[in-house]
N, C-alpha and C positions, 0 to 999 in steps of 0.2 A: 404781713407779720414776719417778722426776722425768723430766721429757722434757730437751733441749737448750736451751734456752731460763731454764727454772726452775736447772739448773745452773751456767748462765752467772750469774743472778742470786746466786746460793750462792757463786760464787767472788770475784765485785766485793766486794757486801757479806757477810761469813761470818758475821753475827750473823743475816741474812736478808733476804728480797730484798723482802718488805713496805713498808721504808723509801721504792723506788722509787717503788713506787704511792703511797706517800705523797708526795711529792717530785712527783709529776703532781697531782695535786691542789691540793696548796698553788698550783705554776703556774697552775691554771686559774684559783685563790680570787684571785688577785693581779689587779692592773689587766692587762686586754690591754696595753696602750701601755709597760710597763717595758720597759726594755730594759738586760742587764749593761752595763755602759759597756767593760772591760775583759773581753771573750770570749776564750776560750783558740782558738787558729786550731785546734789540731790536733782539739779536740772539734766546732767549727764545719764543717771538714770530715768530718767522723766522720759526723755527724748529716747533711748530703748525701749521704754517703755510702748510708747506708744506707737513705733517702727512696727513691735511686735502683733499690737492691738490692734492694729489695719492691719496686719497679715495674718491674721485668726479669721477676724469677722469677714474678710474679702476671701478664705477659703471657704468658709464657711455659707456664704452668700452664693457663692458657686456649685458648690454641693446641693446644697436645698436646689436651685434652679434645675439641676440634672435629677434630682428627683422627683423634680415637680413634673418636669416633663416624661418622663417614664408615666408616672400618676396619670398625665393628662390621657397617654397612650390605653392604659388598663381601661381608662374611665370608657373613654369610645370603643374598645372591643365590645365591651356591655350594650352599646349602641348596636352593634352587627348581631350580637344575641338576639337582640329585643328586635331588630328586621327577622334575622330569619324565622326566629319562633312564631311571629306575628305570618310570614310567609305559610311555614310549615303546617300553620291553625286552618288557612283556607282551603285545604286540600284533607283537612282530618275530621271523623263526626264526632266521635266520643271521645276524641283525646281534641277536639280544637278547642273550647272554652279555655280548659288547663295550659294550652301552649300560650292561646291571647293573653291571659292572665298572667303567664311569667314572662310575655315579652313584654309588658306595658309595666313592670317592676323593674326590667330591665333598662330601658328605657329611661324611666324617671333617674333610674341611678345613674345612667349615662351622660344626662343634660345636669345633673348636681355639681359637675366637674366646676364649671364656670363661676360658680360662686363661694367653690374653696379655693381654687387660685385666687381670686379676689383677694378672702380672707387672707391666704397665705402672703399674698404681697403686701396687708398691713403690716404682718409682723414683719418682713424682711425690708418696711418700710425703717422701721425704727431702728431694726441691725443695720443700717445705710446711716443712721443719722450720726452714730459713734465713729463712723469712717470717718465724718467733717467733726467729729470731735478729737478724733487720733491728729489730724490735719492741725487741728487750733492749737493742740498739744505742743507740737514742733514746730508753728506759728512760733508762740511762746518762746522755747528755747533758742529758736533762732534771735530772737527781740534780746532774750538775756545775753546769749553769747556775746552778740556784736555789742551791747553795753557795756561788757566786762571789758573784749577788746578794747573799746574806746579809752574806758579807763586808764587801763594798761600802758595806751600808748603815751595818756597827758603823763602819767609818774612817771615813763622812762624818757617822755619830753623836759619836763620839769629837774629833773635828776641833769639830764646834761646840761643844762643853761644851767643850773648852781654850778656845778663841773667849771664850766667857760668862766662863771664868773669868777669863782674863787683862783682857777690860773692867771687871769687875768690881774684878780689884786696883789696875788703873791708873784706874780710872773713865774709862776714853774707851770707846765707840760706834764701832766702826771702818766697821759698816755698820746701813744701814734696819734697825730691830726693833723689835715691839709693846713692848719692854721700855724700850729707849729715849725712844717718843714716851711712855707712860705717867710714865716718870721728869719728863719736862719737863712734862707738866701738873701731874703731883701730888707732885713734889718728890721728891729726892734720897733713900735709903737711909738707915738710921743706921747708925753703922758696926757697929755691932752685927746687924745683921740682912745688912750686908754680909758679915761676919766668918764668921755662922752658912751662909751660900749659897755662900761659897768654898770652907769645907770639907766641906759635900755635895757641890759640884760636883768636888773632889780624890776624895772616896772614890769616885763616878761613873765620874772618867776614870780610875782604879789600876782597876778593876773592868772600866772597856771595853776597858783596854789587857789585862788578862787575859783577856778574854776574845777580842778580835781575837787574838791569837797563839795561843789554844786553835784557831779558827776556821780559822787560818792551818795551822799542823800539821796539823790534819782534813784541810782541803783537799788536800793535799801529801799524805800520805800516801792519800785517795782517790784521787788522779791517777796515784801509781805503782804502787795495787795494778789500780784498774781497766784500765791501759794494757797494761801485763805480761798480765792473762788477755784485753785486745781484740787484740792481735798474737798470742798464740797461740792464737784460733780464728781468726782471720784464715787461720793456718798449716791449722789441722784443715776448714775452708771451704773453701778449695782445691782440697785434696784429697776429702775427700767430692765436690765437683761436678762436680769432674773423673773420679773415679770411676764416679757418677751418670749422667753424659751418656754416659760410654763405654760401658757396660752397658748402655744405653736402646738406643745405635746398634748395637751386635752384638745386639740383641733383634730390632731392626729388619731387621737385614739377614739373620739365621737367619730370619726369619718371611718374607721376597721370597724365598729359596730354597727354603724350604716350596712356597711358590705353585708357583714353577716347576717344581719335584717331581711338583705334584699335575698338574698341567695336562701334562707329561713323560710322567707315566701315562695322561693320558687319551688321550695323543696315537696312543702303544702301543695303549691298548685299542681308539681307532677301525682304526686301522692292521691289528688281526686280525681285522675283521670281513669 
């Protein structure tokens, strides 16, 4: 069964979620230093977003772990109670029942440990799965960036081949180009070869302009299918964590009543010695 994460990828891209990890790569292959010139705000916060959302839950995951170990610790000193009262019974006449009696309450609450870490590791199962959701998150953003990119670079490809072409029919140089200084050293085109490079440069631009508007629709059509499934786990996120934490605190607070149960018994069992 695919985890949350692998699904989220499934439902962005449904051909499959591959493409992402490819889209992180290409990112790295490119220069450090690009930058999309036109970033979409709502992905820019998207992608903060979720920087931040793996740095809550991955503190938070660490926290719980140091307390759970603390926990574990408390839990077997009650085990040493429940030796030595159990110890202390065989050497006493009218107080050994009562000492047997609150070391074997001791005891039980000592071996309980192993079955709330258990519990406790389902909930901090589920606070782990929103890490590989923070993850799918900037998955995402990295996919849209490097798309925008792309884009970007076919309209400022497209932009200078019109450029070239239009100098070309008008013979003016609007700006600095190898192509211009070369013309004034080694003379003017003939118009034949002018003729023949305007109409490569026309089937170029019908070709870049087909293909910016391919590129265009992609985009758009990524942006509304990935937004539609990032709002509705935003909705399903919520709820699980909200879920999560309340189930973790009544684990919590059943397990301090436990204590006070057992130490309630012991209290009984000093009390009939």
């Amino acid at each position: 069964m695919p985890g949350r994460q692998e699904v989220f990828f499934l439902m962005v891209l449904p051909e499959a979620f591959f493409p992402l990890f490819q889209a992180d790569s290409r990112l790295k292959a490119l220069n450090a230093t690009f930058r999309v010139k036109n970033p979409d705000k709502r992905f820019t916060e998207l992608k903060h977003y979720s920087d931040e959302l793996q740095s809550v839950i991955s503190h938070l995951l660490r926290v719980r772990a140091r307390v759970a170990d603390r926990l574990y610790g408390v839990y077997k000193v009650h085990g040493n109670y429940g030796r030595v009262f159990s110890e202390w019974s065989a050497i006493e006449k009218e107080m050994g029942d009562g000492l047997q009696s609150a070391g074997h309450h001791m005891d039980v609450y000592a071996a309980s440990i192993d079955d709330i870490l258990e519990e406790e590791e389902h909930y901090a199962d589920q606070l782990k799965e929103y890490l590989f959701y923070a993850e799918a998150l900037r998955a995402v953003c990295r996919k849209h960036e490097l798309m925008q990119y792309d884009l970007e670079m076919a309209a400022q490809d497209l932009t200078s081949k019109k450029q070239q072409c239009e100098e070309l029919a008008t013979g003016t140089v609007r700006t600095f180009s190898l192509k211009g200084m070369t013309s004034k050293l080694f003379g003017q085109e003939t118009p034949e070869q002018r003729e023949a490079k305007i109409k490569v440069l026309e089937e170029q631009i019908q070709e870049g302009e087909e293909q910016l508007k391919s590129k265009n629709l992609e985009g758009r059509d990524f942006v509304k299918s990935a937004w539609a499934d990032i709002e509705r786990f935003k909705e399903q996120k919520n709820h699980d964590l909200k879920e999560a934490l309340i189930s973790y605190a009544v684990m919590q607070i059943s397990m301090c009543k436990k204590g006070i149960q057992v130490w309630t018994n012991a209290k009984e069992c000093f009390s009939k010695m």
